[in-house]
N, C-alpha and C positions, 0 to 999 in steps of 0.2 A: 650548752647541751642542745642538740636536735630536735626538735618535738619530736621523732619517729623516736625515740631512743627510750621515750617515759610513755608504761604501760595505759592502754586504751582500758582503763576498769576501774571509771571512776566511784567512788563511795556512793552509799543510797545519798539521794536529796536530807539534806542534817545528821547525816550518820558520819563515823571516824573517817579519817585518813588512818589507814592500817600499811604502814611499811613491809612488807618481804622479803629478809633478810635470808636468805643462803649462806650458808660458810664451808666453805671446800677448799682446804689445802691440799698441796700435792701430795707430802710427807705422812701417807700413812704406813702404819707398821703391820696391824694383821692379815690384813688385805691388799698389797703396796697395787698404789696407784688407782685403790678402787673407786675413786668418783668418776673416773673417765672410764674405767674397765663396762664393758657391755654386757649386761645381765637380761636376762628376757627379751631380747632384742633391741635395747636402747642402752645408752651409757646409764649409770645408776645415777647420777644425777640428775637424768631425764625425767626421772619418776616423779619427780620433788617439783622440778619444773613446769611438769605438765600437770600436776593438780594444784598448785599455785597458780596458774595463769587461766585455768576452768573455777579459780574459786570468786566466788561473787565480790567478797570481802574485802578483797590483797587489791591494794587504790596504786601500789608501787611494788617492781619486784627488781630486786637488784642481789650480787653475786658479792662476798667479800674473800678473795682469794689473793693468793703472792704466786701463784701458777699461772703461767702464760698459757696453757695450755687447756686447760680449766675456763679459765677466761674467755676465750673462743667460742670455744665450745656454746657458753653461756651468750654470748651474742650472737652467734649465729639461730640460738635458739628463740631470740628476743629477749633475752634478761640485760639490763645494762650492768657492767662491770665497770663503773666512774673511777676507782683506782684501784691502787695497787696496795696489799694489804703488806703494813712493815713486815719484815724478816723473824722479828721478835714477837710477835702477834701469830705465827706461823709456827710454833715450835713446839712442842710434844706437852711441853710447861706454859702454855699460854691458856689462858682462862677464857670459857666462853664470851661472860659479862664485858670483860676487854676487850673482847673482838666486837661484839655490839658496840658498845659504846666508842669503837672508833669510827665504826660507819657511821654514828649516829653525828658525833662532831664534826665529821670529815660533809655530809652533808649541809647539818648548819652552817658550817664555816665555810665552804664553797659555792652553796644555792641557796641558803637562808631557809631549807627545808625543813621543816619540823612537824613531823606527824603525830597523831591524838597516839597513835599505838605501834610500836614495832613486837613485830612476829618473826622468832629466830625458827628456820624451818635447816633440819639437818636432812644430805643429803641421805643417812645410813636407816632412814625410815620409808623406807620407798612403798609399803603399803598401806602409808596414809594418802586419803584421798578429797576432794575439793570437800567435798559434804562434810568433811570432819575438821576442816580449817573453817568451812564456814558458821558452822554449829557452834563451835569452840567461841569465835568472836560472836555471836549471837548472845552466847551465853553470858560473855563477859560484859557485854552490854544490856545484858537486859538486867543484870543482878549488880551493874554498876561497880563493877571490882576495878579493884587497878592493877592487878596481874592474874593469871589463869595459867596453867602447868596439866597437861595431857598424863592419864596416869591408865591401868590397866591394873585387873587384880591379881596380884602377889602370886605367881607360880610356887614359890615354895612359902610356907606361911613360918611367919618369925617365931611363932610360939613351936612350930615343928621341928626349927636349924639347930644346932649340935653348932659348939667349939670344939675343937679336937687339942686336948692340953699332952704338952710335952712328956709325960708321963703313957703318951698313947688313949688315955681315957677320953671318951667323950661327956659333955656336958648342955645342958641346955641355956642355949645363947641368950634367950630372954629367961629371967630368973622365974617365971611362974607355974604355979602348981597346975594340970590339968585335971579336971575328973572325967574330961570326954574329950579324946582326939579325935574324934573325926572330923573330917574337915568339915563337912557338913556343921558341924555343933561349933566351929572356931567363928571369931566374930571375924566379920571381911578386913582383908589387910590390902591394901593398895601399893604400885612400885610406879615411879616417875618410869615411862617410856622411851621420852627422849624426842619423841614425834613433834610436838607444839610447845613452844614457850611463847606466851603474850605478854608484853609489860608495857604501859603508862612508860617512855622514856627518862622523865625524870627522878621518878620511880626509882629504874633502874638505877640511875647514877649517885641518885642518893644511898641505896639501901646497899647498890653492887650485889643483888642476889633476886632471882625470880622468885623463890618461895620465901615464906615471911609474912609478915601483916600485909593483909587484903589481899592473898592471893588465895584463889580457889582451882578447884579441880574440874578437867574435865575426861568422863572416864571414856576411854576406847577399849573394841575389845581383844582381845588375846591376835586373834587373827588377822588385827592391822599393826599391831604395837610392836611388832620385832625391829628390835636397833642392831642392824648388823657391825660386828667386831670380832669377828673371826672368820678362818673357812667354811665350819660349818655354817654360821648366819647364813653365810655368802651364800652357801648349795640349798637350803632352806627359805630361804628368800627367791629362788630364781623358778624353785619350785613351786610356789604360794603364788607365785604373781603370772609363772606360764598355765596353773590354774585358774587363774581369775579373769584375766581379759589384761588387754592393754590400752585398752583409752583411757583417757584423760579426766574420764568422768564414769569409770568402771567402781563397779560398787569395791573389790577385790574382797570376797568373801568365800572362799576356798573350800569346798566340802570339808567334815568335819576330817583331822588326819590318825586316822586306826596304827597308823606306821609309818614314818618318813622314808621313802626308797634311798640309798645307798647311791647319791650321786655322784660321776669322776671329779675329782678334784682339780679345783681351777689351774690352767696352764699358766705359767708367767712367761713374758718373752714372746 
């Protein structure tokens, strides 16, 4: 490996090695092709790239994809792309944790690499920004956890959801009695983002799951946490961030939204 090829952003003096894990396959379904598709004026993976590489924290950033095309991309950006992600690790049924845990051995085994912390950064959060990858490991280091999971508060709240049973009725999903719905009076309910996953590596391999004993939260709020997986993310997302700025180190904090505008729907082809 090149020295030019491993990121210039070494850890504080005695603080982790924090690995940067990207995962971007080619094979997506609601949005095909949308890590290289151009949203706000960069490819949507750009967004992930460019506040991973503004963040203090991230000692190493590397891509784990089975897309050539992807892969490029990611290098020509400065991210190293060291191999090639199996076929089987690529497929609609392949589990995050497996896909970490193959970079992570594919590192060991090839560079003798092992960092204090791997960070799985998905491209489909493009309104997370350096300050909230760096805050997040701040966090998990000062309260000494061994994993930390990015979360945001519960748009719909579980005590509010309905199952709708086969008979047409509806019923309330959580079994409990309320004397005061409003939301205001609900106790806070929290939903995973999807934005930061931090875990201790062995951690991981032992447990094969980021939440679980000793992991903690760290909360963002509503107007960075959108995980895109569909059209509308996509038009809602393109809107949020051509409001915000596009540096690298933009706060992306979008005036409050009264109404999302009716955006055309993405061209494929």
């Amino acid at each position: 490996m090149s020295n030019a090829s491993v990121r210039n952003n070494p850890a504080r003096p005695g603080g982790p090695t924090v690995l940067g894990l990207i995962t971007a396959r080619g094979g997506t379904k609601g949005v095909p092709r949308k890590n290289v598709r151009s949203i706000a004026g960069k490819p949507l993976i750009a967004w992930t790239i460019d506040a991973a590489q503004a963040a203090r924290r991230v000692s190493r950033l590397i891509v784990s994809t089975e897309d050539g095309d992807i892969a490029r991309l990611c290098r020509d950006r400065g991210v190293e792309a060291p191999f090639e992600r199996p076929a089987e690790l690529a497929s609609d049924e392949a589990g995050h944790v497996d896909v970490v845990i193959h970079a992570l051995d594919w590192l060991d085994d090839h560079e003798g690499y092992r960092p204090d912390w791997v960070l799985l950064l998905q491209p489909t959060s493009p309104l997370r920004t350096a300050r909230d990858i760096d805050a997040a490991v701040d966090l998990a280091v000062k309260k000494n956890a061994d994993a930390l999971v990015s979360v945001t508060r519960a748009r719909d709240h579980p005590y509010l959801v309905r199952r709708w049973r086969p008979d047409g009725a509806l019923e309330p999903f959580v079994d409990r009695e309320l004397t005061d719905s409003r939301r205001q009076a609900l106790p806070p309910a929290y939903a995973l983002n999807g934005a930061i996953y931090l875990c201790r590596p062995q951690r991981l391999v032992t447990l094969r799951r980021f939440e679980g004993p000793g992991c903690i939260a760290f909360e963002m709020p509503a107007e960075r946490s959108l995980d895109i997986d569909t059209l509308w993310d996509w038009n809602l997302a393109e809107w949020a961030l051509q409001r915000a700025g596009t540096g690298p180190t933009a706060k992306h904090e979008p005036a409050p939204v009264e109404s999302v505008p009716r955006l055309p729907p993405v061209q494929f082809g």
